[in-house]
C-alpha positions in Angstrom: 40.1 -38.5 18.9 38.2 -35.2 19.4 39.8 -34.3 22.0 42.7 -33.7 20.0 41.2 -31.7 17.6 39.6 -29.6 20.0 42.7 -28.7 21.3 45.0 -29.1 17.8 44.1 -27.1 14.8 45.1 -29.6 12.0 47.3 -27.9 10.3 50.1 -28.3 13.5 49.0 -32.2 13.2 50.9 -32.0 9.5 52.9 -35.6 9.9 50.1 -37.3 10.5 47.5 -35.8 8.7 46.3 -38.5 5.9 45.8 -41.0 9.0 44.6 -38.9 11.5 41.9 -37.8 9.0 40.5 -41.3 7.8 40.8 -42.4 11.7 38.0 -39.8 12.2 35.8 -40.2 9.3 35.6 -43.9 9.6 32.3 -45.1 8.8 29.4 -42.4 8.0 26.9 -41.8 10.8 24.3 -40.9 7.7 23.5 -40.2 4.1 21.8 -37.7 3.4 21.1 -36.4 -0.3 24.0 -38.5 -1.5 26.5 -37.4 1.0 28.2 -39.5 3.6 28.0 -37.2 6.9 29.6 -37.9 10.0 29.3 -36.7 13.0 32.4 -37.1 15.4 31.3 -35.3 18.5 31.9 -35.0 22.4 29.5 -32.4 23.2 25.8 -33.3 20.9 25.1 -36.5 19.4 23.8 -37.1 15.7 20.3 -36.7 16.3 20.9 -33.1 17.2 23.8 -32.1 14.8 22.1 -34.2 11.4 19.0 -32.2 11.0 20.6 -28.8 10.6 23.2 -30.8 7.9 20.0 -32.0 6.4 18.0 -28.2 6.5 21.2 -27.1 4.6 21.6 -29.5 1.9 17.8 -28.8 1.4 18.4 -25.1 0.7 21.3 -25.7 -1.8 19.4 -28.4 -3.8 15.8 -26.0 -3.5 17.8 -23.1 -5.0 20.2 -24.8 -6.9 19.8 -28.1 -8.1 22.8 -28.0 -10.5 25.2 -26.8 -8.2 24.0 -29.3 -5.2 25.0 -32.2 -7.9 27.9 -30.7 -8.6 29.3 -30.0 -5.1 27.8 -33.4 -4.2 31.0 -34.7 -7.1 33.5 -32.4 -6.0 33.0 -33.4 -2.1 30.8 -36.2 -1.3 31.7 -35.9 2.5 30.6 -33.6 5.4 31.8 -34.0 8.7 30.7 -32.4 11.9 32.7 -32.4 15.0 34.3 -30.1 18.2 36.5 -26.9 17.3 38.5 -27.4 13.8 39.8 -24.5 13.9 37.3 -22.6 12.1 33.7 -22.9 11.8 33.5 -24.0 8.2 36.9 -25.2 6.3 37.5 -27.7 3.3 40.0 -30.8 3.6 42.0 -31.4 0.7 41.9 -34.6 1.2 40.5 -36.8 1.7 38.5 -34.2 0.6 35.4 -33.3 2.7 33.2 -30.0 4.1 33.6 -29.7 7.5 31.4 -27.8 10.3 32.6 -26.8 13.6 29.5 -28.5 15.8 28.3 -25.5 18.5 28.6 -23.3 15.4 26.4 -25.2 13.2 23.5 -25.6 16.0 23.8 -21.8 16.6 23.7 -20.3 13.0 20.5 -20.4 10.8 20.4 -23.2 8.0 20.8 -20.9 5.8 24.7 -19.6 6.7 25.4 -23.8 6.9 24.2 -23.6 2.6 26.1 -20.9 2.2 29.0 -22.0 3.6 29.2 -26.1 1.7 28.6 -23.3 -1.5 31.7 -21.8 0.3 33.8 -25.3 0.8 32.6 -26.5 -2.7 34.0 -24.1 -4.7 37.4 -24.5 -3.1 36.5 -28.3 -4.2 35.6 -27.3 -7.5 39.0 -25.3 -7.9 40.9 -27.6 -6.7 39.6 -30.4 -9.1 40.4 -27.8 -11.6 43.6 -27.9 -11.2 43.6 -23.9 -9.2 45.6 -24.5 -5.8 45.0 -22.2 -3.4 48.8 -20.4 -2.5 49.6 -17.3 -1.0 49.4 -16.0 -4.8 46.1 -17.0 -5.6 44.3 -16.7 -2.2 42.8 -13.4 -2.6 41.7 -14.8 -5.9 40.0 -17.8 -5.0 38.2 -17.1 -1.8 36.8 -13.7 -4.2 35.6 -17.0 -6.1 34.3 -18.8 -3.5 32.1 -15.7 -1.7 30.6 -14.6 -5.2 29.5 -18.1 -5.4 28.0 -18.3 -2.1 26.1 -14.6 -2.8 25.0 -16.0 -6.3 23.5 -18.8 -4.1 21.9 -17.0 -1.8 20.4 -14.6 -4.4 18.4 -17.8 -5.2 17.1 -18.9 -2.4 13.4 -19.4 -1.4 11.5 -16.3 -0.6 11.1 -16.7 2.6 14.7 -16.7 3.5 14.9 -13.7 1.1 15.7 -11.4 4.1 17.9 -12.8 6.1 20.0 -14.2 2.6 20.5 -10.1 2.1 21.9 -9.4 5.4 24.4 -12.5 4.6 25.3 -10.8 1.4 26.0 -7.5 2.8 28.2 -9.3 5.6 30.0 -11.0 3.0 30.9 -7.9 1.1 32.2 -6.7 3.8 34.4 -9.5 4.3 35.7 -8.5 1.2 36.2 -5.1 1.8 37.8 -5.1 4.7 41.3 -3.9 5.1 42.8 -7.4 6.7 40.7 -9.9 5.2 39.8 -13.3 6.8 41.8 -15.3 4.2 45.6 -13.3 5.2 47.8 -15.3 6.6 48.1 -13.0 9.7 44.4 -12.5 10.0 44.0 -15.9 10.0 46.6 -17.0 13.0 45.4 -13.8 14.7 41.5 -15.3 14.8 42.7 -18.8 15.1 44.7 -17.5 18.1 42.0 -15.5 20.0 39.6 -18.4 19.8 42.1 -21.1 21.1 43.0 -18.2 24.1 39.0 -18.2 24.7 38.7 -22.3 25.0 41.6 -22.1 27.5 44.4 -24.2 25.5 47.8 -24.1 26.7 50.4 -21.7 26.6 52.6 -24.0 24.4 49.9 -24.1 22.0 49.4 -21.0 21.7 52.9 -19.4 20.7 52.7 -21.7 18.0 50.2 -19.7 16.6 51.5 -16.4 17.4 51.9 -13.2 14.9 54.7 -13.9 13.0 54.5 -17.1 12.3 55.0 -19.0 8.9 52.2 -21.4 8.2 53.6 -23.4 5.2 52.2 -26.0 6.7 48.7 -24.8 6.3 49.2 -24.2 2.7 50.5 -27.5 2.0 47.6 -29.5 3.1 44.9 -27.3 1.9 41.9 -25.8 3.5 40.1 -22.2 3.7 
């Protein structure tokens, strides 16, 4: 089952999403700090991918204890696999924060804290009855990077340094003239990284510039 979603992003799996998603979440490979985690990978096995799930959920609960029981509500899940199609993104449902495997091994704990912060916020708004639409992205994923600067403006001191250089990045991100969240940004990026792991040329002007992606926006996700 990971091989199709190495070479499928979900949102092109649309018919059978529901099933396709419980098929891979299954049973949890682990709990950790009250979330069910599981790891559905070809390329590292759970001993390798849990402890940098369990060094994140550390920071968030460290510098925010409030917010780690509240985004433990909003999305008791995290699941870890091969290329989603981003490196962090939020499933609607059933709702769960998920982590592109290689990228969570090669980033520091820290941008893995930032980034359920990130995916729990969409949770959060989404619970609160805020859908994310092409009217209200620009809105909500404002939302969702203050909250991951306001959480990294608390962490411990002796991430202090590196938690500023992810603020600054992240106010970039903001700034920038073709944001992440746009529709064409995102097929654009989604495109260049399926081109780099070699998937097929059908696949590929599916997700070329131009391109409606109802789809996307009908099944949720960041």
């Amino acid at each position: 089952m990971t091989r199709i979603t190495a070479a499928v992003p979900g949102w092109l799996l649309a018919p059978l999403l529901l099933p396709f998603r419980l098929a891979l979440l299954g049973r949890p490979t682990a709990t950790i700090g009250g979330f069910r985690v599981y790891v559905r990978s070809e390329s590292y096995d759970a001993a390798t991918l849990l402890p940098p799930v369990a060094s994140a959920l550390d920071l968030v609960r460290e510098a925010d204890p409030r917010r780690f029981g509240r985004i433990r509500t909003d999305s008791p899940r995290l699941y870890v696999s091969d290329f989603l199609g981003a490196a962090g993104y939020w499933w609607t449902w059933p709702t769960a924060i998920t982590f592109d495997a290689k990228t969570l091994l090669e980033q520091p704990p820290l941008w893995a804290a930032s980034t359920i912060v990130h995916e729990g916020t969409h949770a959060r708004l989404r619970r609160s009855g805020i859908h994310t639409t092409d009217a209200t992205r620009a809105r909500v994923e404002h939302r969702c990077v203050a909250e991951q600067i306001d959480l990294l403006r608390r962490v411990p001191t002796q991430h202090r340094e590196q938690a500023v250089k992810w603020i600054e990045w992240n106010e970039s991100k903001l700034a920038a003239k073709a944001p992440w969240y746009e529709p064409a940004t995102r097929r654009a990026n989604l495109r260049s990284e399926l081109a780099t792991r070699g998937a097929p040329d059908w696949l590929l002007r599916l997700v070329a510039p131009g391109r409606r992606t109802q789809i996307e926006e009908r099944n949720g996700g960041t």
